[in-house]
C-alpha positions in Angstrom: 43.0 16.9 -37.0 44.3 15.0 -40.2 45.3 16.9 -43.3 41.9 15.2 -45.0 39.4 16.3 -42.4 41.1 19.5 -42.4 40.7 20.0 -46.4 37.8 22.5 -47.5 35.2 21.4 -49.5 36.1 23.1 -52.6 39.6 21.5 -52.2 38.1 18.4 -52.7 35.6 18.8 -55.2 38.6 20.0 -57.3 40.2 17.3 -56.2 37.8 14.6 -57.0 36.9 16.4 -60.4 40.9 16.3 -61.6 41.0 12.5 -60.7 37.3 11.7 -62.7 39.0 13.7 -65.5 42.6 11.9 -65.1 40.7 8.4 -65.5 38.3 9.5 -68.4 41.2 9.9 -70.0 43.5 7.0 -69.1 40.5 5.0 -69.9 40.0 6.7 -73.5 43.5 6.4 -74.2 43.6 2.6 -73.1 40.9 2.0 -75.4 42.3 3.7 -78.5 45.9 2.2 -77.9 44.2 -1.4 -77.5 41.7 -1.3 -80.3 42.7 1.4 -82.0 46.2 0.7 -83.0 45.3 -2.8 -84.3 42.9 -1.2 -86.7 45.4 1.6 -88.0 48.2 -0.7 -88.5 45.7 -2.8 -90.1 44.8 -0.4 -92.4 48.4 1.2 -93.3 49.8 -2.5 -94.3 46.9 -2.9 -96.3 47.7 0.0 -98.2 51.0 -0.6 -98.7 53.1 1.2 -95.5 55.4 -0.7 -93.4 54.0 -1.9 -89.9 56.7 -0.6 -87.9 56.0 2.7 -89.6 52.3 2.4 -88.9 53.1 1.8 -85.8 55.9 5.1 -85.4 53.1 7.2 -86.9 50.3 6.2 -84.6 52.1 6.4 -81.4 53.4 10.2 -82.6 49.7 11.1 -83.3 48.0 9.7 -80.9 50.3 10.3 -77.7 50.2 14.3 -78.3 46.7 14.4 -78.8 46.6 12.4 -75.6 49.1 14.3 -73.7 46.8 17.6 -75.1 43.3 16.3 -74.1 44.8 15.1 -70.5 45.7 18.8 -70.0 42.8 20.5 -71.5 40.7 17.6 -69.3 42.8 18.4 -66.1 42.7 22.2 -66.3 38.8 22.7 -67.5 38.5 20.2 -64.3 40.4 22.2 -61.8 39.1 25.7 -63.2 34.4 24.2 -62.9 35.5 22.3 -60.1 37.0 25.1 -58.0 34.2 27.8 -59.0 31.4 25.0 -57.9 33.8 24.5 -54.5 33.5 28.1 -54.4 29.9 28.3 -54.8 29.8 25.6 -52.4 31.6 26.8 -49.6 30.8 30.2 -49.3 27.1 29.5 -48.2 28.6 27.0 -45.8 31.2 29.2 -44.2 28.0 32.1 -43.8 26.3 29.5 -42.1 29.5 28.4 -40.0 29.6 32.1 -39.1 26.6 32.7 -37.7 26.4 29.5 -35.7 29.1 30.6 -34.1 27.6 34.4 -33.6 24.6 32.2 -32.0 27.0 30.3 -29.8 27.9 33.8 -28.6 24.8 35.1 -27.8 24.2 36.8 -30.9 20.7 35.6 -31.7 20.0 38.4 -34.8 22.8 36.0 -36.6 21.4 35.3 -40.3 22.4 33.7 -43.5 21.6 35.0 -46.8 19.7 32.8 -49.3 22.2 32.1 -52.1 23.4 28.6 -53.8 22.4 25.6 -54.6 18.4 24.5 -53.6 19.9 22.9 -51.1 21.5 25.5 -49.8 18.9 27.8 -49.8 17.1 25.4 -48.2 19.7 25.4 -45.3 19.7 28.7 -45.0 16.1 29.3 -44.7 16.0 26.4 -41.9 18.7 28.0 -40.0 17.0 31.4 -40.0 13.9 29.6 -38.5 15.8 28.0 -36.0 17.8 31.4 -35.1 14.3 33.6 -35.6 12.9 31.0 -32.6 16.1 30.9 -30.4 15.9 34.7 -30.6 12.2 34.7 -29.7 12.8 31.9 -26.7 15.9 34.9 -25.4 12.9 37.4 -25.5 10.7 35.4 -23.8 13.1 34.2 -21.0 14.7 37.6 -20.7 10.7 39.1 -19.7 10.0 35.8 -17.6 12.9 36.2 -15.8 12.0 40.1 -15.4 8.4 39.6 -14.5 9.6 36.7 -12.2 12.0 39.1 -10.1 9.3 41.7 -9.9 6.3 39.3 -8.7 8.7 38.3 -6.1 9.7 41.5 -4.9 6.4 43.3 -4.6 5.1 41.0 -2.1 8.5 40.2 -0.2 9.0 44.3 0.1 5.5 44.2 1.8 6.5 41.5 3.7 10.1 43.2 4.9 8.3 46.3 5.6 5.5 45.5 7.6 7.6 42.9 10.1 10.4 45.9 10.4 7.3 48.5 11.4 6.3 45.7 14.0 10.0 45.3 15.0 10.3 49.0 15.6 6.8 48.9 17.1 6.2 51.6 14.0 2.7 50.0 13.5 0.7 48.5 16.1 0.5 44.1 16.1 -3.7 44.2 14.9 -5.6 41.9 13.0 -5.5 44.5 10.4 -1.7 44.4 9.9 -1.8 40.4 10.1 -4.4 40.2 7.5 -2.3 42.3 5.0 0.6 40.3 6.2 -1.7 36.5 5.0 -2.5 38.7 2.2 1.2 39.4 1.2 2.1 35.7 1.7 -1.2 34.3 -0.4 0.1 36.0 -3.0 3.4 34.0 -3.0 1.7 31.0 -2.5 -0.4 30.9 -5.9 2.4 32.5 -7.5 4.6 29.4 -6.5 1.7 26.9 -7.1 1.5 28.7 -10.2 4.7 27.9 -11.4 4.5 24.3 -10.3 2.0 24.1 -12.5 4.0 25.2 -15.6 6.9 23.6 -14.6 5.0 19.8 -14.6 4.0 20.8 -17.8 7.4 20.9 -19.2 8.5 17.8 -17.2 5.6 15.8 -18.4 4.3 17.1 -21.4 1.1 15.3 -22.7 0.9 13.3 -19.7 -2.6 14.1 -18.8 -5.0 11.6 -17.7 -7.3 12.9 -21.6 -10.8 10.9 -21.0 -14.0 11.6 -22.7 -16.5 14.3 -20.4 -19.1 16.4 -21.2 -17.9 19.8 -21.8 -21.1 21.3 -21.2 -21.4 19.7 -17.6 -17.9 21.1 -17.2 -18.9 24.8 -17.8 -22.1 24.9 -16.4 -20.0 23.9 -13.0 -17.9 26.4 -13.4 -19.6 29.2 -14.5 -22.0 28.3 -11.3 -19.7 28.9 -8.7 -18.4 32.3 -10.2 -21.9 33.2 -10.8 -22.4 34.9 -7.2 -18.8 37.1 -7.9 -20.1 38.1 -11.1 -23.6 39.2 -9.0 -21.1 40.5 -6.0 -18.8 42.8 -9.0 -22.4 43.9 -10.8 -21.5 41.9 -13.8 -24.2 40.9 -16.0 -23.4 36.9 -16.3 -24.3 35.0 -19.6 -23.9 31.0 -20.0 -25.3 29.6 -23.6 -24.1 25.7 -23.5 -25.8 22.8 -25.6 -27.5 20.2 -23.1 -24.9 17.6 -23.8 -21.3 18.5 -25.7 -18.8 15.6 -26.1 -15.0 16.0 -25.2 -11.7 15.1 -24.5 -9.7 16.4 -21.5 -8.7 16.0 -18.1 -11.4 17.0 -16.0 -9.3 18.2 -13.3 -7.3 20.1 -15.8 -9.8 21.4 -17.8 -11.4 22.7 -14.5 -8.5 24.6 -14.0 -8.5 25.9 -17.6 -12.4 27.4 -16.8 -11.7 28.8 -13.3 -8.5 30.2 -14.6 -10.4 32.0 -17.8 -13.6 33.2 -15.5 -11.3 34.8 -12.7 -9.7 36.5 -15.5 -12.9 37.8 -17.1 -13.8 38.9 -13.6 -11.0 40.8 -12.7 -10.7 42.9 -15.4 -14.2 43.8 -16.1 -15.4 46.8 -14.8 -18.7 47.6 -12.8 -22.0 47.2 -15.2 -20.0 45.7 -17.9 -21.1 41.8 -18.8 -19.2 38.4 -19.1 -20.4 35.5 -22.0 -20.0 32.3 -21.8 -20.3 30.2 -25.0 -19.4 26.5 -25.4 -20.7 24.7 -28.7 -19.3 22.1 -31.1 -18.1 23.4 -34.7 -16.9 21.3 -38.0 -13.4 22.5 -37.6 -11.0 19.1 -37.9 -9.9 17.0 -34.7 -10.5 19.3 -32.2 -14.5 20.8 -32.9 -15.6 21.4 -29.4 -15.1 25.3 -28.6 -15.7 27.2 -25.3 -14.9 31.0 -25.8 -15.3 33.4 -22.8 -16.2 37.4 -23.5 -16.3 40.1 -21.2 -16.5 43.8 -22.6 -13.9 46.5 -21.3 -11.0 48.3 -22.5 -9.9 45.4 -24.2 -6.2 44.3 -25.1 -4.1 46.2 -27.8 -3.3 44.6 -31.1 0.4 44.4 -30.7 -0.1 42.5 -27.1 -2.9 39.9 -28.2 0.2 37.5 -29.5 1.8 37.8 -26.5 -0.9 37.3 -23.7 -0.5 33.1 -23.6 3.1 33.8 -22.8 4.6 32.7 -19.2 4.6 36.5 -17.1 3.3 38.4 -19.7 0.7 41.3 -19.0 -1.0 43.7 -21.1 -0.6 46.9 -18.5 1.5 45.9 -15.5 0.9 48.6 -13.4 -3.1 48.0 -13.8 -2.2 43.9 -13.4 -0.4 44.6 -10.3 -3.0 46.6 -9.0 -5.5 43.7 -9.7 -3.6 40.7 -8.3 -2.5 39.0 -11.9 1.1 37.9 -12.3 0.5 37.2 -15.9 0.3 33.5 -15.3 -2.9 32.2 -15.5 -3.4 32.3 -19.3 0.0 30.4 -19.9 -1.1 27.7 -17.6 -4.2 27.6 -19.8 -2.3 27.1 -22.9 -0.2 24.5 -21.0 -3.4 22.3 -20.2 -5.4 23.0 -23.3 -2.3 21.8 -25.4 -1.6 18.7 -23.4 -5.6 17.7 -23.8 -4.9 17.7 -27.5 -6.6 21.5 -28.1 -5.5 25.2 -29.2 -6.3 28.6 -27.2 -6.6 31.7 -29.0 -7.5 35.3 -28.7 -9.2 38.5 -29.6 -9.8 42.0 -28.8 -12.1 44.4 -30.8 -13.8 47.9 -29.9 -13.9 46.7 -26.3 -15.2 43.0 -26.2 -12.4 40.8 -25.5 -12.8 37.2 -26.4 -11.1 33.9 -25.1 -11.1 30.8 -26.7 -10.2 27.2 -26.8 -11.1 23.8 -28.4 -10.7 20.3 -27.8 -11.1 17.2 -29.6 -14.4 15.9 -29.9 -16.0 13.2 -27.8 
């Protein structure tokens, strides 16, 4: 590294202040010794002095008040220059800190607010950048958690049930192959599952987005849930305009409704109802809104944030028990994104609401 790279900012802000004083004053004093000693001879002749002694007395005068300024001009220099360097580089260095802490691993590295505007305004981007890497640790940290344990449930099922037929523990019945096909559907939608995220992040907003009727969409798809609801003694609710304009992929936004009803389905309990709502609103770009709501125990307030995110599940022993992996909502989110539209949602004295919008038709 050269000697120049290697030099610290306050280095050369002191650096380059000492040379802007050096020539404001060799420019001064080139000016007063070109003009200016013209005019004083000038004037000491006329009033009766010899020039070479006008000329002695300016060069006396003028070079130690030269000589003076230069100093005074040099050392105020060195002394504003190095305290702005200072001022400078300490914010620069707490930022060069915890980059490195972040580099580490450390992702609770902050840097305090302090300097310059501009340096503030640094700092308060590199927090945000270090609050979201810190947030993307969390998140892959409980994926890669939640991951491990959907694999393992069914795979111990798996391992035990083929050594019990090994050992010739349990008997080789339809009974024990059907919970084995049960064991091994459960791998296969959590793997299709995961396809399905993963494409998202290969090809994000790649979807085929055409104009549909939304309305035609969920009356579909609320028909062929409909005899499940009946089957789980749900009381089943569809309110739809006759004709709503949209934008998605109808595939995708098929997927985004089965995905939503299953999940209204599965967790709500005998006797309890499901609603299904889909209207246009004048809310900006995306004003077409279908919100699903089934009563229950609902979701807590701390894990409401959280329930879009890839694994995530509000109780995972009750999940488990029920089937979810704590995927399908993410893949929602995924779709509804790519189509242009938000998700959202929202649990209060037991009616749990799901929503999302798209852009209008």
């Amino acid at each position: 590294m050269s000697p120049v790279a290697s030099t610290g900012v306050g280095t050369r802000i002191a650096a380059a202040a000492i040379v802007v004083a050096v020539l404001a004053v060799a420019i001064v004093t080139v000016g007063t010794l070109v003009l200016g000693a013209d005019a004083f001879i000038h004037l000491m002749t006329a009033d009766g002095h010899p020039a070479e002694a006008a000329r002695s007395m300016f060069n006396d005068s003028v070079g130690r008040v030269v000589l003076v300024a230069l100093a005074v001009a040099v050392l105020a220099a060195a002394v504003l220059s190095a305290a702005l360097g200072r001022r400078i580089a300490r914010p620069l260095r707490d930022v060069g800190r915890a980059a490195r802490r972040i580099a580490a691993g450390d992702y609770a590295a902050r840097v305090p607010r302090t300097g310059p505007e501009e340096l503030v305004d640094l700092a308060d981007s590199f927090n945000q950048m270090a609050a979201a890497l810190e947030e993307q640790e969390r998140m892959r940290r409980e994926l890669i958690a939640n991951a491990a344990h959907e694999l393992r449930t069914p795979l111990t099922n798996l391992q035990g049930y083929l050594e019990a037929l090994r050992d010739g523990v349990i008997p080789a019945e339809r009974a024990t192959f059907e919970s084995l096909w049960d064991e091994t559907e459960r791998l296969v939608r959590l793997s299709r599952s995961l396809d399905v995220l993963a494409e998202g992040d290969a090809r994000p907003g790649t979807a085929p987005v055409v104009e549909l009727d939304v309305a035609a969409a969920v009356r579909s798809a609320t028909e062929l849930v409909a005899p499940a609801m009946t089957a789980a003694g749900l009381a089943f609710e569809v309110t739809t305009p006759p004709v709503l304009p949209g934008r998605a992929d109808p595939d995708g936004l098929a997927q985004v409704l089965s995905n939503l009803l299953q999940n209204a389905l599965r967790y709500t309990p005998h006797g309890g109802s499901v609603r299904v709502e889909a209207d246009g609103v004048d809310a900006g770009p995306c004003s077409v809104v279908v919100s699903i709501s089934n009563s229950g125990p609902g979701i807590p307030a701390e894990d409401v944030l959280h329930v879009f995110e890839r694994f995530y599940r509000v109780e995972k022993s009750r999940d488990s028990a029920l089937g979810g992996a704590g995927i399908g909502l993410a893949i929602v989110k995924e779709l509804v994104e790519s189509f242009g539209g938000r998700v959202g949602a929202e649990s209060v004295d037991g009616l749990t609401r799901v929503w999302f919008s798209l852009p209008a038709g």
